[in-house]
KETILUM-873719 format. One record per residue (C-alpha): x, y, z; residue number from 1. Coordinates in nm, 4 decimals, padded with zeros to 6 digits. Each point is the difference from the previous one (the first is absolute). Example, Ala and Ser with C-alpha at 12.3 -4.5 7.8 and 13.67 -1.06 7.14 Angstrom:
// KETILUM-873719
(atom (01.2300,-00.4500,00.7800),1)
(atom (00.1370,00.3440,-00.0660),2)
//
This chain:
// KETILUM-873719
(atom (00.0000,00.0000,00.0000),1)
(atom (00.1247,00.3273,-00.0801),2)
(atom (-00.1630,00.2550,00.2181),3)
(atom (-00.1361,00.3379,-00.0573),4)
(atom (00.2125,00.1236,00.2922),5)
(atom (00.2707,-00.0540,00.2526),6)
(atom (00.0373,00.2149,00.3157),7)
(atom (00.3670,00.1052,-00.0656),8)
(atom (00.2804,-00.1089,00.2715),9)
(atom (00.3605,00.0887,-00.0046),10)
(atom (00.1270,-00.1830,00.3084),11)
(atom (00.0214,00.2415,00.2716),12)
(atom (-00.3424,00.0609,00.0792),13)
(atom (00.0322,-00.2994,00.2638),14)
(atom (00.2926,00.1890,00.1601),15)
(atom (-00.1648,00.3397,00.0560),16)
(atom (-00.3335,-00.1122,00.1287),17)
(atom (00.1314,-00.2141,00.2276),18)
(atom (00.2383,00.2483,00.1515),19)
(atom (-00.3492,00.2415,-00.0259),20)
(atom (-00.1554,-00.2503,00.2482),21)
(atom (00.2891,-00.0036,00.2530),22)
(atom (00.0296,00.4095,-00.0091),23)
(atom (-00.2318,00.1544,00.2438),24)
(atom (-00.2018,00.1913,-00.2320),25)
(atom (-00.2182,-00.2241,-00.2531),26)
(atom (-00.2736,00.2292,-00.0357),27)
(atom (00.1156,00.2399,-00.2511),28)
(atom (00.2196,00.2582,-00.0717),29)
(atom (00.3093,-00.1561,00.1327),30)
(atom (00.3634,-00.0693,-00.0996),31)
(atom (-00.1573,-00.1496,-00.3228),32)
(atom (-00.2811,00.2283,-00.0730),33)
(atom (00.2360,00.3324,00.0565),34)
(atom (00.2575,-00.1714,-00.2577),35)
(atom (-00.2904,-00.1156,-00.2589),36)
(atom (-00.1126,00.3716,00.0238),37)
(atom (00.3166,00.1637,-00.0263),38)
(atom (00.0943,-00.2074,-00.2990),39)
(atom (-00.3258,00.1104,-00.1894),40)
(atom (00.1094,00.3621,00.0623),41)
(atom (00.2987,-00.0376,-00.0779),42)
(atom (-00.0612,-00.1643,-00.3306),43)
(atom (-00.2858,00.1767,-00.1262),44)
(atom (00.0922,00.3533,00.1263),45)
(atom (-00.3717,00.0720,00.1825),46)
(atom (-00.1120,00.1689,00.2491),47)
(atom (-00.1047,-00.2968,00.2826),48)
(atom (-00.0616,-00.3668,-00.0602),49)
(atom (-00.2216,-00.1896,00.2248),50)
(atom (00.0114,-00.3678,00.0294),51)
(atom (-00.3999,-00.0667,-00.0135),52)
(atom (-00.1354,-00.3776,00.0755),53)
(atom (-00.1587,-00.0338,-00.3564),54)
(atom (00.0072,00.2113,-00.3067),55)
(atom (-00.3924,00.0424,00.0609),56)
(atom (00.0987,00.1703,00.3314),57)
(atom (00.2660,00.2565,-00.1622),58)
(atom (-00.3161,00.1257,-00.2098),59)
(atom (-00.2358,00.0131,00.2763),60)
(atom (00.2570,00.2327,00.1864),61)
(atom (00.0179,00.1867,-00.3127),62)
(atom (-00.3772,00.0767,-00.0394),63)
(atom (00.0202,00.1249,00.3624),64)
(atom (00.3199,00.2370,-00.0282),65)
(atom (-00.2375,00.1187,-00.2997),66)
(atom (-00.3171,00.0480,00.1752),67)
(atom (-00.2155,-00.1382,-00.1992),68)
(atom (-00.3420,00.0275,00.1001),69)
(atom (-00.3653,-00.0939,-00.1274),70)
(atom (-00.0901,00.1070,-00.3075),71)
(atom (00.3525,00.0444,-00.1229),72)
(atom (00.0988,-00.1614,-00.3254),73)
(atom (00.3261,-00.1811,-00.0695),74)
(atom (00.1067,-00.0622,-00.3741),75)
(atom (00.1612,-00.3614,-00.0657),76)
(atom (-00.0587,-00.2588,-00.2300),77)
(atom (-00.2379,-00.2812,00.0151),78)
(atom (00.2994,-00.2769,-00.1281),79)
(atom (00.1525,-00.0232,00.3521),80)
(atom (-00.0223,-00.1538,00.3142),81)
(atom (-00.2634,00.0663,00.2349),82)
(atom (00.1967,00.1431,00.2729),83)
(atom (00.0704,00.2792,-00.2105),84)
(atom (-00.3771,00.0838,00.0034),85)
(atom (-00.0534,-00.1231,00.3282),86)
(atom (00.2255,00.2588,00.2187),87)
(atom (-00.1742,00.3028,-00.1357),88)
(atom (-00.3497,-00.1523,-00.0217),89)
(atom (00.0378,-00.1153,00.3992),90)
(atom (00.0484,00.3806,00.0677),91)
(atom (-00.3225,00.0658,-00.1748),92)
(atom (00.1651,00.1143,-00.3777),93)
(atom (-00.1910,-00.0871,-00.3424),94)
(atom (00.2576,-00.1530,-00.2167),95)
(atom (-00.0101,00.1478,-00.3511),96)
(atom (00.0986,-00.3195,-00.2499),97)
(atom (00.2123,00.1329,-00.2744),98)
(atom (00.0987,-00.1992,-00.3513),99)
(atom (00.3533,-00.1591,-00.0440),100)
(atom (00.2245,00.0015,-00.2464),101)
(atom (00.0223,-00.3501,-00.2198),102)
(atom (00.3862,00.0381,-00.0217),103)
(atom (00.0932,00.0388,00.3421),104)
(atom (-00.3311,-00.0843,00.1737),105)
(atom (00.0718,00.2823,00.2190),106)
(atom (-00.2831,00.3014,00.0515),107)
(atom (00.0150,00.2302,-00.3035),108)
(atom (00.1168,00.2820,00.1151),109)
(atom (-00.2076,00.2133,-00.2846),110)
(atom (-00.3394,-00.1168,00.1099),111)
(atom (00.0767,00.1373,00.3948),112)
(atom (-00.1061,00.3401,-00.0723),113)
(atom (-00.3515,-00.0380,-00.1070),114)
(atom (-00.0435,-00.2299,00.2870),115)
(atom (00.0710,00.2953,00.2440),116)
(atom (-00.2504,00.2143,00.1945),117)
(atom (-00.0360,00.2166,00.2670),118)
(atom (-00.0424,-00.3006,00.2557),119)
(atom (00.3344,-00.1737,-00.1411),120)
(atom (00.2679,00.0005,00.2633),121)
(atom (00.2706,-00.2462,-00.1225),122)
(atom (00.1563,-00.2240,-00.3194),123)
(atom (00.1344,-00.3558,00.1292),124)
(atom (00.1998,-00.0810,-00.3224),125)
(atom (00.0625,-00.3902,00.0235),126)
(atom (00.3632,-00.0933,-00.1238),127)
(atom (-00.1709,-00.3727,-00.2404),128)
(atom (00.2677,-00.2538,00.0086),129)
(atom (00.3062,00.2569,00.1470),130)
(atom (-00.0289,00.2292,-00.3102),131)
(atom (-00.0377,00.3677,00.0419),132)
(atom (-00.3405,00.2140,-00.0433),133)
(atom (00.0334,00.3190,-00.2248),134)
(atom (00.0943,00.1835,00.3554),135)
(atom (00.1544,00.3240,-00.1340),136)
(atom (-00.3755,00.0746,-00.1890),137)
(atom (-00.1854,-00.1400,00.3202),138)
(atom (00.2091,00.2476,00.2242),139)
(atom (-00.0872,00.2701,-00.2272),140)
(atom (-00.3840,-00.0447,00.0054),141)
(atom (00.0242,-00.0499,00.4377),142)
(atom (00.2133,00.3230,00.0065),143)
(atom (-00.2735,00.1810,-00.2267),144)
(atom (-00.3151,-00.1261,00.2234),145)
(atom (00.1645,-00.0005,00.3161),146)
(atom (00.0143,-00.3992,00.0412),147)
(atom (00.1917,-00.2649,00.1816),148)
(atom (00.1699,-00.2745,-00.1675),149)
(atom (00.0697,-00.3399,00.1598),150)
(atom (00.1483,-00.2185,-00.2022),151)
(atom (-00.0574,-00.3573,00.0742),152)
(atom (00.3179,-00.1588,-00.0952),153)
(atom (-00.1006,-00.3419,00.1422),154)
(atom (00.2090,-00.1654,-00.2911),155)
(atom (00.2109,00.2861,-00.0557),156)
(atom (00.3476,-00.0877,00.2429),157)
(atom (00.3212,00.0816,-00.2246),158)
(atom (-00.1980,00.1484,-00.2591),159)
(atom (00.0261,00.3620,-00.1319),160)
(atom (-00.1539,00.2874,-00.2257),161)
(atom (00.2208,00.2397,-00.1200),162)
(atom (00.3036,-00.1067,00.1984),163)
(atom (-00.2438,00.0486,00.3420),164)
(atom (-00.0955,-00.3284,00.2223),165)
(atom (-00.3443,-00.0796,-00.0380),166)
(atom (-00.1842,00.0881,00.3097),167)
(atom (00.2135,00.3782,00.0728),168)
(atom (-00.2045,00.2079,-00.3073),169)
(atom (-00.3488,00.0550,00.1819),170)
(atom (-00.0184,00.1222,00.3104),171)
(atom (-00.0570,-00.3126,00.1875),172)
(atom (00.0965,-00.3734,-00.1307),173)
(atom (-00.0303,-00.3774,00.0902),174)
(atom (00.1991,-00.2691,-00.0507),175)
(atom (-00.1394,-00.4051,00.0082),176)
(atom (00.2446,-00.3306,00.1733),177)
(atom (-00.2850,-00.2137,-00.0006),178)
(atom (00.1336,-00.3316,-00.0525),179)
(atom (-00.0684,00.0624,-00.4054),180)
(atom (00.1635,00.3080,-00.0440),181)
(atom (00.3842,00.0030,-00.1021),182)
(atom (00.0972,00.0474,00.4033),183)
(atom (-00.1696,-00.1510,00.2662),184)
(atom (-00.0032,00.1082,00.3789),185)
(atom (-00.1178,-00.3588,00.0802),186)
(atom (-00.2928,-00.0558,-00.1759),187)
(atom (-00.1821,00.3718,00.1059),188)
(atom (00.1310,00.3370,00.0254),189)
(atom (-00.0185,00.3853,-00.1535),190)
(atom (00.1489,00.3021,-00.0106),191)
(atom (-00.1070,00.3716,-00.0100),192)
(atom (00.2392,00.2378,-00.1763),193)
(atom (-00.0605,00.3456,00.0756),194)
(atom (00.1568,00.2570,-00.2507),195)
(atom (-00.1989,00.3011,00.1262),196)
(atom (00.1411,00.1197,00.3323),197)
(atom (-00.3761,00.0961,00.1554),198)
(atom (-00.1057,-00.3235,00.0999),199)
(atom (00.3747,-00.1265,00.1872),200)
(atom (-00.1608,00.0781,00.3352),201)
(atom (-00.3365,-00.1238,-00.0469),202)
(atom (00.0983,-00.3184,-00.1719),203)
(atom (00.1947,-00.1096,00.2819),204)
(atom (-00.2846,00.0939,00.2052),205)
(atom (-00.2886,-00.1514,-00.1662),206)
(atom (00.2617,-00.3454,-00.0130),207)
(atom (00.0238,00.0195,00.3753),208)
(atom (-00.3663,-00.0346,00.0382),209)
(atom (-00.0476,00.4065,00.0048),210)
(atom (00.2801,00.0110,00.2773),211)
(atom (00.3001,00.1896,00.0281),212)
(atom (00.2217,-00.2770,00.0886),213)
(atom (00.2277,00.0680,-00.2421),214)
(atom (00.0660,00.3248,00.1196),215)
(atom (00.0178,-00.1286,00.3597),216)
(atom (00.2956,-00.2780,-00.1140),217)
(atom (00.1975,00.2764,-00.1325),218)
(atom (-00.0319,00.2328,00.3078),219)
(atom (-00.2095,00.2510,-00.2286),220)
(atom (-00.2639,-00.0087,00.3221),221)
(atom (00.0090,-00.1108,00.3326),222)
(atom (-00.3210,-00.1924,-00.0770),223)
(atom (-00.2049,-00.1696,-00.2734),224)
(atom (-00.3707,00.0248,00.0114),225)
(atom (-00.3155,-00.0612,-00.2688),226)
(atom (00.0732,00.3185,-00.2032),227)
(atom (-00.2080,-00.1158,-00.3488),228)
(atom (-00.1680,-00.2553,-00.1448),229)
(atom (00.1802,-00.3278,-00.0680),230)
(atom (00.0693,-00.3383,-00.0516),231)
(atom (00.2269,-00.2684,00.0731),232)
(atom (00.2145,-00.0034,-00.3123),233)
(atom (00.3442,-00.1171,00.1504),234)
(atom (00.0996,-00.3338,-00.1755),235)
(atom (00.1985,-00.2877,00.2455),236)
(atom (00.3756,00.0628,00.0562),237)
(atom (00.0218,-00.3761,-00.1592),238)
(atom (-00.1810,00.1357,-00.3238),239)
(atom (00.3367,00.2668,-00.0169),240)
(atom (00.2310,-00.2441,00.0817),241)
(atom (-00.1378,-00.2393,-00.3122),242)
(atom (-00.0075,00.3080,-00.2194),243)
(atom (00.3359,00.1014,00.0641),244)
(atom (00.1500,-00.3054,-00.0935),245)
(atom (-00.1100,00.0502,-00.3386),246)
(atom (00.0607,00.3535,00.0275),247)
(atom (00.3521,-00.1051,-00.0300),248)
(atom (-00.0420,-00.1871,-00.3350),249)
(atom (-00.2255,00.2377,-00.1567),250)
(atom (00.2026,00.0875,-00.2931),251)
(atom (00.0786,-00.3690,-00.0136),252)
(atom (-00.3463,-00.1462,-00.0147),253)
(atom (-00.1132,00.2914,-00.3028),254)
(atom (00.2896,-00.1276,-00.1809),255)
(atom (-00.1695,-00.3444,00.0142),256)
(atom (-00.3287,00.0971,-00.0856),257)
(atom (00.1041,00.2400,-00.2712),258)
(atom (00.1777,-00.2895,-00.1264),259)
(atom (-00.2995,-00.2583,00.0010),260)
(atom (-00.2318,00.3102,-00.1545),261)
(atom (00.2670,00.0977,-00.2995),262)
(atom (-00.0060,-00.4165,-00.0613),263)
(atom (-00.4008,-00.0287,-00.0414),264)
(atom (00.0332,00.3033,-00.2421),265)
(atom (00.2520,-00.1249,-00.2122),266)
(atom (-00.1476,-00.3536,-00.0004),267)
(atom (-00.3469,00.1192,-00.1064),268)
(atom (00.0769,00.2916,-00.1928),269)
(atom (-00.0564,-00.2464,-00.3158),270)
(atom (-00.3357,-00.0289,00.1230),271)
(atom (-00.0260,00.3229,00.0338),272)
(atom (00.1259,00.1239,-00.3091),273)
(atom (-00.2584,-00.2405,-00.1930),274)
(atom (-00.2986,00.1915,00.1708),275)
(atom (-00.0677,-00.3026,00.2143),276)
(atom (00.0536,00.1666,00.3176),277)
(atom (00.0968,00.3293,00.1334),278)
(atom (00.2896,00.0751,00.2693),279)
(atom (00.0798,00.2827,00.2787),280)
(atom (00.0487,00.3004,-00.0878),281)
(atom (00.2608,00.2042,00.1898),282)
(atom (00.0270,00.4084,-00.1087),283)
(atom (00.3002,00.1110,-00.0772),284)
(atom (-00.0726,00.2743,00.3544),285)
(atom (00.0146,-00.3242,00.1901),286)
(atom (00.2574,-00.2219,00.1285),287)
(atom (-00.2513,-00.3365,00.1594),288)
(atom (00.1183,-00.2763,00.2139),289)
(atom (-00.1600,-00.2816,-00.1197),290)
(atom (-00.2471,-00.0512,00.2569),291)
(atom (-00.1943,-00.1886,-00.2458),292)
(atom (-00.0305,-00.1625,-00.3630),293)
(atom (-00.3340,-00.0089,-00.1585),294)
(atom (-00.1188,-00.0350,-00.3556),295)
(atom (-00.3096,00.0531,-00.1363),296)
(atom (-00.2262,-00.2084,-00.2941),297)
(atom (-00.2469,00.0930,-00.2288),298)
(atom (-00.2985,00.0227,00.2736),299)
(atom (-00.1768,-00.1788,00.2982),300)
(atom (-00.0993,-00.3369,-00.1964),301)
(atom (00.3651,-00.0516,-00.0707),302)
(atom (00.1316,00.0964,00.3600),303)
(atom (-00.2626,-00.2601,00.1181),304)
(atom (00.1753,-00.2391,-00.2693),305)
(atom (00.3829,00.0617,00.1272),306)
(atom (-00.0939,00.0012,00.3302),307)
(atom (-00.1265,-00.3527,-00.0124),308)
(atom (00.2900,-00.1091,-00.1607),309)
(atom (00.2025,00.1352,00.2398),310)
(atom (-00.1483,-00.2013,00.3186),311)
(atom (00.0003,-00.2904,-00.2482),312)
(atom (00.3786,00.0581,-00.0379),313)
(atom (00.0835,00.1051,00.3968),314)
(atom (00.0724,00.3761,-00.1134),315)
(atom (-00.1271,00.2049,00.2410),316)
(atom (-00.0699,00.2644,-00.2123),317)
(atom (-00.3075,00.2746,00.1037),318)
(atom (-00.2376,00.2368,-00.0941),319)
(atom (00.0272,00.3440,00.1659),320)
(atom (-00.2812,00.2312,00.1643),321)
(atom (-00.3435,-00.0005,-00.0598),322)
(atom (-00.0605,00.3765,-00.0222),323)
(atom (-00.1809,00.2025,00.2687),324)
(atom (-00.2645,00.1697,-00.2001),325)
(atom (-00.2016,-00.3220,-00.0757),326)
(atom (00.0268,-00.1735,00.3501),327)
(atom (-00.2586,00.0631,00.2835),328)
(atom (00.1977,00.2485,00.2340),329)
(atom (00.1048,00.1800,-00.3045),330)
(atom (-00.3706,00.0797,-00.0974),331)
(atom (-00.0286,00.0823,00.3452),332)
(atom (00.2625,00.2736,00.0384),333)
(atom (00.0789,00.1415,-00.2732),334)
(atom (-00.0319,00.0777,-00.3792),335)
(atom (00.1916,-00.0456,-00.3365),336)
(atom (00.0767,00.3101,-00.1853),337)
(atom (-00.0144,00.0031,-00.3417),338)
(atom (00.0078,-00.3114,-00.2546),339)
(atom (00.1283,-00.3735,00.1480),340)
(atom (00.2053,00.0220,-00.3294),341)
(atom (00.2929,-00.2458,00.0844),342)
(atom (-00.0536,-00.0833,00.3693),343)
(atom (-00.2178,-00.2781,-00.0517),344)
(atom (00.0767,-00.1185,-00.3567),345)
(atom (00.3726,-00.0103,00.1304),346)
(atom (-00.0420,-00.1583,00.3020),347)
(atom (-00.1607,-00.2912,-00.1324),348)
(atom (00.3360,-00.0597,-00.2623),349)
(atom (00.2615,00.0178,00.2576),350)
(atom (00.1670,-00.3523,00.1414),351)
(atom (00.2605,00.0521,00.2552),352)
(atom (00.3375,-00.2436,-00.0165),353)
(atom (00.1905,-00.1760,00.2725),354)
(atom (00.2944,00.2487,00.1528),355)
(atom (00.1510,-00.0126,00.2651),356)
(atom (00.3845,00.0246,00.1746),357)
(atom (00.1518,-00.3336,-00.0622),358)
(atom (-00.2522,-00.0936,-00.3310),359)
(atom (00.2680,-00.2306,-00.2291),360)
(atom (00.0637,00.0700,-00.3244),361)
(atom (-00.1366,-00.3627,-00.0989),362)
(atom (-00.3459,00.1079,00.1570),363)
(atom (-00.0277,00.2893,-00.1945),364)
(atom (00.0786,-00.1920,-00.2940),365)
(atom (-00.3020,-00.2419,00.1160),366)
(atom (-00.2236,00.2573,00.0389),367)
(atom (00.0816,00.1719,-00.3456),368)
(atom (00.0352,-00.3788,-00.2008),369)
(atom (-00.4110,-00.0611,00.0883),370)
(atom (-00.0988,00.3411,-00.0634),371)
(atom (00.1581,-00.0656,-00.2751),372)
(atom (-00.1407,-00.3134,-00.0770),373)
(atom (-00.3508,00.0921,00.0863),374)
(atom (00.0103,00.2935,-00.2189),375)
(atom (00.0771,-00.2234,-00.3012),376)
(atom (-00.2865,-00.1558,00.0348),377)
(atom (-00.2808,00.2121,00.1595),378)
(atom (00.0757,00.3353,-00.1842),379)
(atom (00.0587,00.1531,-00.2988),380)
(atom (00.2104,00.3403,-00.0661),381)
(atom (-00.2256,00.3094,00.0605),382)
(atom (00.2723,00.1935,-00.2141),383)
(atom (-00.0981,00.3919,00.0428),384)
(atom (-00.3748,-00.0131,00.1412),385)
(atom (-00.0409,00.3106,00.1778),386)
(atom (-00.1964,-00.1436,00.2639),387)
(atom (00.3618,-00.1401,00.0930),388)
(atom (00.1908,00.2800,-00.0218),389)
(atom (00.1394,00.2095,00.2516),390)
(atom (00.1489,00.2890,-00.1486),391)
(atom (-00.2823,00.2387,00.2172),392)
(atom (-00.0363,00.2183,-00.2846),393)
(atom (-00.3933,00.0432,00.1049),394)
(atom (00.0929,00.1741,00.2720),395)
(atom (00.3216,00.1811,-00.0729),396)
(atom (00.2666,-00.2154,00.0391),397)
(atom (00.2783,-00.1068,-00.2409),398)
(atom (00.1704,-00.2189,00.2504),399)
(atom (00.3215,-00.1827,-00.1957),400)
(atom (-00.1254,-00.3821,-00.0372),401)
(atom (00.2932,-00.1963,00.1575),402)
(atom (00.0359,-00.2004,00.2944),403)
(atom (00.2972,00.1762,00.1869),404)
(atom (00.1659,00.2977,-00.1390),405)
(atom (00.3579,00.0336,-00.0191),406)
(atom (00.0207,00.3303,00.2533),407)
(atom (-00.2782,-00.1995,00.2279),408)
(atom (00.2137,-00.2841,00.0872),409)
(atom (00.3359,-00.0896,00.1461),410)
(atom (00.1031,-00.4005,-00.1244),411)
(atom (00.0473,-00.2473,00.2299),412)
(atom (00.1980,-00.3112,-00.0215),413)
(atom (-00.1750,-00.3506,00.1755),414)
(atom (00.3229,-00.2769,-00.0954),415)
(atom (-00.1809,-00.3116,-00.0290),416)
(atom (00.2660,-00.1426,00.2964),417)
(atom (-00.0767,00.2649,00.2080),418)
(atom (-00.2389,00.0328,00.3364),419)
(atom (-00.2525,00.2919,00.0073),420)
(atom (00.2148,00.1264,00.2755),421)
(atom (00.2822,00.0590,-00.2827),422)
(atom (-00.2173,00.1850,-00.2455),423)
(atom (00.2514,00.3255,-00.0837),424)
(atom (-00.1582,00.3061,-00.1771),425)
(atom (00.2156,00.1095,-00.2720),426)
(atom (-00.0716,00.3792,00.0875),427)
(atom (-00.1263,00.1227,00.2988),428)
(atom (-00.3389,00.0277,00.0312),429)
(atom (-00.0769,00.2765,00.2006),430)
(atom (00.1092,00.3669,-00.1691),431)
(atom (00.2353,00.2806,00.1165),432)
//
């Protein structure tokens, strides 16, 4: 069985979490926590970076550091999780559905301004797949209607737009290490980036349960009391110590993936080029880090089709989200804006691949020899049918049709006698 996902492990998480358990802080913000934190700031140059126990968490604390309030409306769109929604809608917001693009799946960034309105208070751009939203234009409309921006980087780790880390453009961001995203803090975790010096002091605040503690640690006050509202989003000093072991290997284990993504691309880009299937698109604004691999077919019949053949081959290959707008809660609280030009039709093309730190390059060749094989015999080339296309010229766009581009990429090297742990980037990922 080859399987969608592996958690990734580099050895030393063992080591730290254990020496967590014998320190005599485990509940957070310890040895660990302080060097997780410090490591984020350091490396992606923000303001603060709070360790949070789930991604879901980090945008909770976000919708509270924005106030967002009843009858408040919060621009997103619909192809995303449902904790994006679900943060702002729990504070009483009605969440504005917006169209994606079909190249990049991510919002389109030139349908946000007729979904705005007096009652619009934020734009949650979601980084699909660790490739970067259109953030320069979305910055430019918040700036010009007085919005926030939270970007919900949940895939976006090691990824950047315009030389900048995914995460540090808007004014508040969120990182994922569920045990499917490229790090893990154990199975759970989050963190809240904050880029806009305002909410500092009430973020740790509203982490601390709407205390002061914080303060009261660091001899700011003599004693901590309920200042604000709060909640108790302070992950386990064990979830730090498990992070921070891979933490160490970061640059390692994107070097592995990278490797396993630029091997699916090549390996199906005949495929591809026959108008059988479509690949990833990465701008040339955007250096990704190949959080995942997905392809898409002609429509919903055939996904159905390669699924199937998938299980029947143990590939543990997936479909992606269901999108907001049509399910129940989405009815409930809030609204699409515009057309559902691509959101839906897309969504129902796109098959996600096995990747993961550690995937062999004999499974990839597995995976790609009964796609492969199944595409032989179940589909015919679609050649230039526009319903396939992705070139986004209905809305705008003239995004360049390749896979990776040249300035959006460093190579990496996986020697097939090598460990994961001995993946070495060729060029450095992160820029001067």
């Amino acid at each position: 069985m080859i399987h969608f996902n592996k958690p990734p492990h580099t050895g030393n998480e063992e080591q730290y979490v254990l020496e967590a358990m014998k320190s005599p802080q485990i509940s957070g913000d310890g040895a660990f926590g302080k060097r997780c934190q410090r490591w984020f700031e350091e490396q992606l140059v923000c303001r603060k970076a709070l360790l949070t126990p789930s991604c879901t968490h980090a945008l909770e604390m976000a919708a509270i550091l924005i106030g967002i309030e009843p009858g408040d409306e919060v621009i997103m769109p619909s192809y995303t999780f449902v904790s994006t929604a679900n943060a702002f809608a729990l504070r009483g917001a009605r969440i504005v559905f917006v169209d994606i693009r079909p190249d990049t799946m991510n919002i389109d960034e030139t349908r946000i301004e007729a979904a705005i309105t007096p009652q619009t208070k934020a734009i949650v751009p979601v980084h699909y797949a660790g490739v970067g939203c259109e953030m320069d234009e979305i910055m430019t409309l918040a700036e010009k209607y007085s919005l926030f921006v939270i970007e919900d980087a949940a895939q976006g780790m090691m990824s950047r737009y315009k030389g900048r880390p995914l995460g540090t453009i808007g004014h508040l961001g969120t990182y994922s290490f569920h045990e499917t995203k490229n790090y893990t803090s154990g199975g759970e975790g989050g963190l809240l980036l904050i880029n806009d010096g305002r909410f500092t002091e009430r973020a740790e605040i509203i982490r601390e349960k709407g205390t002061n503690r914080s303060q009261f640690f660091r001899g700011m006050v003599d004693k901590y009391s309920w200042v604000d509202i709060g909640s108790s989003y302070l992950p386990s000093e064990l979830q730090a110590a498990y992070l921070w072991g891979q933490l160490e290997m970061a640059e390692a284990i994107n070097g592995d993936r990278l490797a396993s993504w630029l091997a699916y691309r090549d390996k199906l880009g005949p495929l591809a080029a026959a108008g059988v299937i479509e690949l990833p698109v990465v701008p040339e604004t955007c250096l990704h880090n190949a959080h995942m691999f997905y392809l898409k077919v002609k429509d919903l019949k055939e996904r159905t089709a390669l699924l199937a053949q998938c299980r029947q081959d143990e590939i543990g290959a997936v479909f992606h989200y269901v999108p907001l707008h049509s399910a129940p809660a989405g009815l409930k609280y809030g609204r699409f804006s515009g057309r559902d030009i691509y959101t839906t039709s897309q969504s129902e093309r796109l098959i996600r691949l096995p990747l993961y730190y550690g995937m062999t390059e004999a499974e990839i060749d597995t995976v790609c020899e009964k796609i492969t094989e199944w595409s032989g015999g179940n589909v015919t080339a679609h050649g230039a049918n526009p319903q396939r296309s992705s070139n986004h010229e209905t809305s705008g766009h003239r995004v360049p049709q390749v896979a990776v581009s040249g300035a959006a990429m460093r190579t990496f090297v996986r020697e097939p006698d090598r460990s994961p742990q001995d993946v070495v980037p060729c060029d450095r990922l992160r820029e001067n």
